[in-house]
N, C-alpha and C positions, 0 to 999 in steps of 0.2 A: 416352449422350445424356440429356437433362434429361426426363422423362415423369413422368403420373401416370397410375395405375391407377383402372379404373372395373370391379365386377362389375355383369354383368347378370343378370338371370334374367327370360325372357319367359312370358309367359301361356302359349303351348303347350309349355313344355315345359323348351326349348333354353337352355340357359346359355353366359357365356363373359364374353370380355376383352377391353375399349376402352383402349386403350394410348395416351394423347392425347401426342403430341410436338410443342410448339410448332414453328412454321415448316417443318415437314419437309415436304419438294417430293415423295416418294413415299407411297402407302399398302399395306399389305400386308396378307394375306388368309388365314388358315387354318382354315378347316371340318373337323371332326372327328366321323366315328362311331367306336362302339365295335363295328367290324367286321371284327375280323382274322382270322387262319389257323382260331384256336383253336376257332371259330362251326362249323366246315361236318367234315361227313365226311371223313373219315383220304382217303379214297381219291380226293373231290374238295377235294383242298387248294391246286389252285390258282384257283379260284372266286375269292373276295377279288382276286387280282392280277387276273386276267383282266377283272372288275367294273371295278376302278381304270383299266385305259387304256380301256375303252369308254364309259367315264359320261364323258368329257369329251372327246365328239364329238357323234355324229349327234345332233339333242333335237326338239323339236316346232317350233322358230323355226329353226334350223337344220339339213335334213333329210340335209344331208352336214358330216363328218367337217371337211372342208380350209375347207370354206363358215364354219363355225363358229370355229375356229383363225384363219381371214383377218380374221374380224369384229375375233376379240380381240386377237391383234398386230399390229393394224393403226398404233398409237399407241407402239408397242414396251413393249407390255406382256406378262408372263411368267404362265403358269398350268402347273401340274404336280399328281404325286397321286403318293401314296406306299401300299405297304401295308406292313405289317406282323404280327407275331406275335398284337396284337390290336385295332389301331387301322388304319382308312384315312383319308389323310388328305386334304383337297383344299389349295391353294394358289396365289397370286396374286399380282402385284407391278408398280404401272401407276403413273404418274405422277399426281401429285398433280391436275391439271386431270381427268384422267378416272377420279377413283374411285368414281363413283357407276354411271358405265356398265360397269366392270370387275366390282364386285359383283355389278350386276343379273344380268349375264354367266354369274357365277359359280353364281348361284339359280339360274338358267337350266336349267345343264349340268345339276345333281346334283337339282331337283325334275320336270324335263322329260326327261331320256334316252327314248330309243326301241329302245337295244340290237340294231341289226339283225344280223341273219345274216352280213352279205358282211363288217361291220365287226369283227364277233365272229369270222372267218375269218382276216383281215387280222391282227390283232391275236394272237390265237392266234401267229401266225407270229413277229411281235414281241417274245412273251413266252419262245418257246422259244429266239430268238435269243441275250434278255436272261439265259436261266439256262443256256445253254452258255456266254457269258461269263463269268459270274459262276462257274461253276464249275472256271475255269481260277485263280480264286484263293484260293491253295491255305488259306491263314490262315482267310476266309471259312471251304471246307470244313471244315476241323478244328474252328471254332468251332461250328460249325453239330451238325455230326456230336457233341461232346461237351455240346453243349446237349439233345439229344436224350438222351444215357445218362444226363444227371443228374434229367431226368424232366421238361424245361422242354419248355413247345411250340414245337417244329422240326423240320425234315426237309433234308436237304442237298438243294444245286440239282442233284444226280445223280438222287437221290431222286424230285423234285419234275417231271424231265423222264420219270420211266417213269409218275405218273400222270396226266403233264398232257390225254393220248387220254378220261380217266373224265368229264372236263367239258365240256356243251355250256352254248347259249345261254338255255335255259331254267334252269338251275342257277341262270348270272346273274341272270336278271329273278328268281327266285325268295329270294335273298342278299339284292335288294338293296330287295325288299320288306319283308322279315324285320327290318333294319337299318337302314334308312334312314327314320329315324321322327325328329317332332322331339324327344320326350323323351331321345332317346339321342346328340344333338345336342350339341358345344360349339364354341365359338370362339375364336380371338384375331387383332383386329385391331388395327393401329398405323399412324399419320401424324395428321397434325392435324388432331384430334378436337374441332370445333368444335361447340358445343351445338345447332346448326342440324344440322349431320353427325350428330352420337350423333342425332338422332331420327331420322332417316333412315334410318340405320344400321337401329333399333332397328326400325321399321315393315317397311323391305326383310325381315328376320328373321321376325318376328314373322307376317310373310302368305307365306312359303313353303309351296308346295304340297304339302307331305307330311302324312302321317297322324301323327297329334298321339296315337295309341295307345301306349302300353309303358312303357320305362321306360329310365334307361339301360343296358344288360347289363355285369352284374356279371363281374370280372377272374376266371379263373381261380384255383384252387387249386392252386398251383406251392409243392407242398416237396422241396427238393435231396438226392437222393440222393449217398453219398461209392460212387465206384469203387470194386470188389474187387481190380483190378489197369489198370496203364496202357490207354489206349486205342492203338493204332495202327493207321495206315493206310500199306497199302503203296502206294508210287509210285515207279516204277524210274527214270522220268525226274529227280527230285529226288535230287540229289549231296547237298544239304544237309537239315538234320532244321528243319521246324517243330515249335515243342514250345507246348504253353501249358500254365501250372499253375496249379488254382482251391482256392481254400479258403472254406466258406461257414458260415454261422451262420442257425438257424433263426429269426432275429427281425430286424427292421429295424432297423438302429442311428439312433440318435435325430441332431437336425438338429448335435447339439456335436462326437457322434463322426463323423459326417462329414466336419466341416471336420480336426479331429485325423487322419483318413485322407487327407482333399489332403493336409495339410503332409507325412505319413508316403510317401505317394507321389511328392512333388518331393525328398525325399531320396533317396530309391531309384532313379529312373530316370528325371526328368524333366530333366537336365541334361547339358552334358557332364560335370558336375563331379559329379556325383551318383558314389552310396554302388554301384552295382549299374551301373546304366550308365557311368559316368564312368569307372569304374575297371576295365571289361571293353576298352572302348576305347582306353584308354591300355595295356593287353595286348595291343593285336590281335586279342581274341579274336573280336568280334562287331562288326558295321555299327549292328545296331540292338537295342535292348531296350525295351521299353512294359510297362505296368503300369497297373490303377485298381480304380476299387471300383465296385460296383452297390448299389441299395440298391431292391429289390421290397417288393410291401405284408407277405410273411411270412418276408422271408430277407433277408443281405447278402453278400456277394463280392466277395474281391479276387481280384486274377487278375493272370498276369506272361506275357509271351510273349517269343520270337524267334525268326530262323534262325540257324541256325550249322551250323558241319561238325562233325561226329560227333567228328574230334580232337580240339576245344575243350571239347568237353561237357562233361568232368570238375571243368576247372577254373573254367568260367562258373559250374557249380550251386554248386562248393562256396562261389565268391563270392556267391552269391544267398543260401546255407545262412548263413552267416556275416553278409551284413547285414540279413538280417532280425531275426537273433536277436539280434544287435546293441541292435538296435531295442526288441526287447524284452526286454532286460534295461539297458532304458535308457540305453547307450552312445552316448549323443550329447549334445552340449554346447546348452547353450542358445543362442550363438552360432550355431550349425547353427540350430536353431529359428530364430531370428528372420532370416537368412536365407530360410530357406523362406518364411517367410510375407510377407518384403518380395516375393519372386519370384511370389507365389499373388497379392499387392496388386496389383501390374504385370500381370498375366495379367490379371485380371480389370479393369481398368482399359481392356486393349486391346478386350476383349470387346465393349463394348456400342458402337460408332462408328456403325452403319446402324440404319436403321430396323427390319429384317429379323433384324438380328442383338437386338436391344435385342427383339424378339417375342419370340424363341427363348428369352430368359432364364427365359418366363414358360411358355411353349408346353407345351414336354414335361411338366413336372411339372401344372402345371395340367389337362392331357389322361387322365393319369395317374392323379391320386388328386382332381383336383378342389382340389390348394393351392396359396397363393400367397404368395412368400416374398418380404420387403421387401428389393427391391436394395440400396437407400442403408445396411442393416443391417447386408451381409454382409463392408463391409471392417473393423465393428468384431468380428465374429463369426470372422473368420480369427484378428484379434491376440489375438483374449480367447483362444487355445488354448493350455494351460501343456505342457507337459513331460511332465508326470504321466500327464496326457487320454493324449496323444500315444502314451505306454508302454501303455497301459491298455489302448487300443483295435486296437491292432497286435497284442497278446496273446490280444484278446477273438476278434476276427478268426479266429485258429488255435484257439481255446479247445475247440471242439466235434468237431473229427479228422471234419470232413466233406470230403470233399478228391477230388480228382481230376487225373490226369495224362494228357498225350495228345501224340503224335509224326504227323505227316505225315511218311515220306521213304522210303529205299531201305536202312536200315542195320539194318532186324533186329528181330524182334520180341525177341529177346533183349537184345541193346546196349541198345534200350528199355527194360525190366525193371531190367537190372544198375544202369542209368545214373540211372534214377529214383528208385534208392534212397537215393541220395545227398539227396535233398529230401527224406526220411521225418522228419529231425529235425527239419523245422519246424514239426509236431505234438505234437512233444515238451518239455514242461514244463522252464521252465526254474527 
């Protein structure tokens, strides 16, 4: 969608992003502390979540939970809150005629809470329902669980349900005074951003009822440890093996080798036709293969997952051993190239159609490290990626032999070991 970007920075503190889109009928809402898991004691770790579904109920205008929710969907409007690793985040999304009452709404919730006892009970109940779900999926597990041995902050939702009894409701009120300040404050909103609206906007912000003390808290020191040997988790119930395999690099790779790792990732496994999926598929061997990259403020990561039956395993890895190295020993034609990146143009073309979506382009990374990356840049920035990048960066990726491997299933911590070895050559220089 057609937009332009506005930064703000208000006198107390709070920064963020005015996403003007002409004509657009909806507006949308996201408020961001830097309040996640990493803030609170090992042993009350689920503080942060528990915060997140009570701050958007009971508050001082409305002294019940359903009282409050009825106000805001009354127009069918959407608000939700998310937490994570080290951000909470709030959320909104109301038709264009009631954006100004859906905001206020929103100030509302997050400077007025009242965190009661009976809701903080309720809730509790909620949360633990939500991580026995979540812990039925098993990919989630494994990710979670090998995010924790490479030294990143996590806990599995197994984990997370034997401490959830250590947090009451004063922890809450005490998280959410610590965090919820407006220096530590950012935003991104979008719909049409009418110069009458941005000051509105700007004024709603700028007189929210928080304490304008701190600062925003700074990100964790997250450096990746490589395994000594596979991780595995046994589950008798699973016939088949979830595996994921990660290789990291201790420095952020810059915004060039990034796009160089999309094109390197839609050859390997984003297609049916792909180098790694395409050609496990057309074996029988696998339903599914995924793959991508991270890129943290002191590390980066690619990573490759799937299930499959223990039978297959030999000859999936050795197809993964094989195009990767492929890859980097520069085995692929520049037609492959330019492929990919017609396919990365298309993807990203579908990407931005809603309001919601056309945020998001800006949201995470903005939240993140505070940047902001010119969309209309990045379909020259896919095609400027040569061949060369492409080898370079695929190589740099494995360069460092930081690496880790991990099994969810029922076949053996053995078969795990033997079977893993077969991936050790991806470490190895070619």
């Amino acid at each position: 969608m057609n937009h332009k970007i506005s930064k703000i920075d208000l006198s107390n503190g709070s920064k963020g992003l005015l996403i003007h889109i002409p004509d657009a009928t909806v507006m949308t809402f996201e408020i961001n502390f830097r309040a996640g898991d990493y803030l609170v004691d090992h042993q009350k770790w689920e503080t942060p979540h528990l915060m997140e579904h009570i701050l958007l109920g009971a508050n001082e205008l409305y002294p019940k939970s359903r009282d409050f929710q009825a106000e805001l969907e009354k127009n069918g409007a959407y608000a939700n809150a998310s937490t994570g690793s080290y951000d909470i985040t709030y959320e909104a999304e109301c038709a264009d005629f009631e954006w100004d009452r859906i905001l206020g709404l929103l100030i509302t919730a997050i400077s007025k809470p009242l965190f009661l006892q009976e809701e903080f009970d309720s809730e509790f109940g909620n949360v633990r329902e939500e991580l026995f779900s979540r812990s039925n999926n098993h990919f989630r597990h494994l990710n979670l669980a090998l995010r924790k041995e490479y030294g990143f902050v996590a806990l599995t939702d197994q984990e997370r349900l034997q401490l959830m009894s250590n947090v009451n409701v004063s922890d809450v009120r005490e998280h959410y005074s610590a965090t919820h300040r407006t220096p530590n404050m950012r935003f991104v909103i979008a719909g049409n951003i009418t110069k009458s609206r941005k000051e509105i906007i700007e004024k709603l912000l700028s007189n929210i009822e928080l304490s304008t003390e701190g600062y925003r808290t700074p990100l964790p020191d997250e450096t990746p440890n490589s395994l000594p040997k596979p991780l595995y988790i046994e589950n008798s119930s699973v016939e088949n093996m979830y595996f994921y395999l990660d290789t990291f690099i201790r420095r952020r790779i810059t915004d060039s080798e990034s796009y160089a790792m999309m094109l390197a990732n839609v050859i390997l496994t984003e297609t049916l036709h792909s180098r790694i999926y395409g050609q496990a598929r057309e074996k029988g061997l696998v339903y599914g293969v995924s793959s991508n990259y991270a890129r943290l403020l002191g590390s980066s990561n690619f990573w490759l997952g799937a299930q499959v039956m223990p039978g297959n395993i030999g000859e999936l890895f050795k197809i993964i051993l094989t195009e990767i190295n492929n890859l980097k020993q520069g085995k692929f034609s520049e037609d492959e190239l330019k492929a990919s990146k017609l396919f990365a143009l298309g993807r990203f073309q579908r990407g931005a159609q809603t309001v919601a979506s056309t945020a998001n382009l800006y949201s995470s990374r903005y939240f993140y490290e505070e940047e902001v990356e010119d969309y209309f840049e990045i379909p020259d920035k896919i095609q400027a990626v040569t061949k060369n990048q492409l080898e370079a960066v695929i190589n740099t990726i494995f360069s460092e032999n930081i690496k880790g491997f991990g099994v969810l299933g029922s076949c053996g911590e053995k078969f795990v070991d033997s079977s893993s070895k077969i991936l050790d050559g991806l470490w190895l220089r070619g």
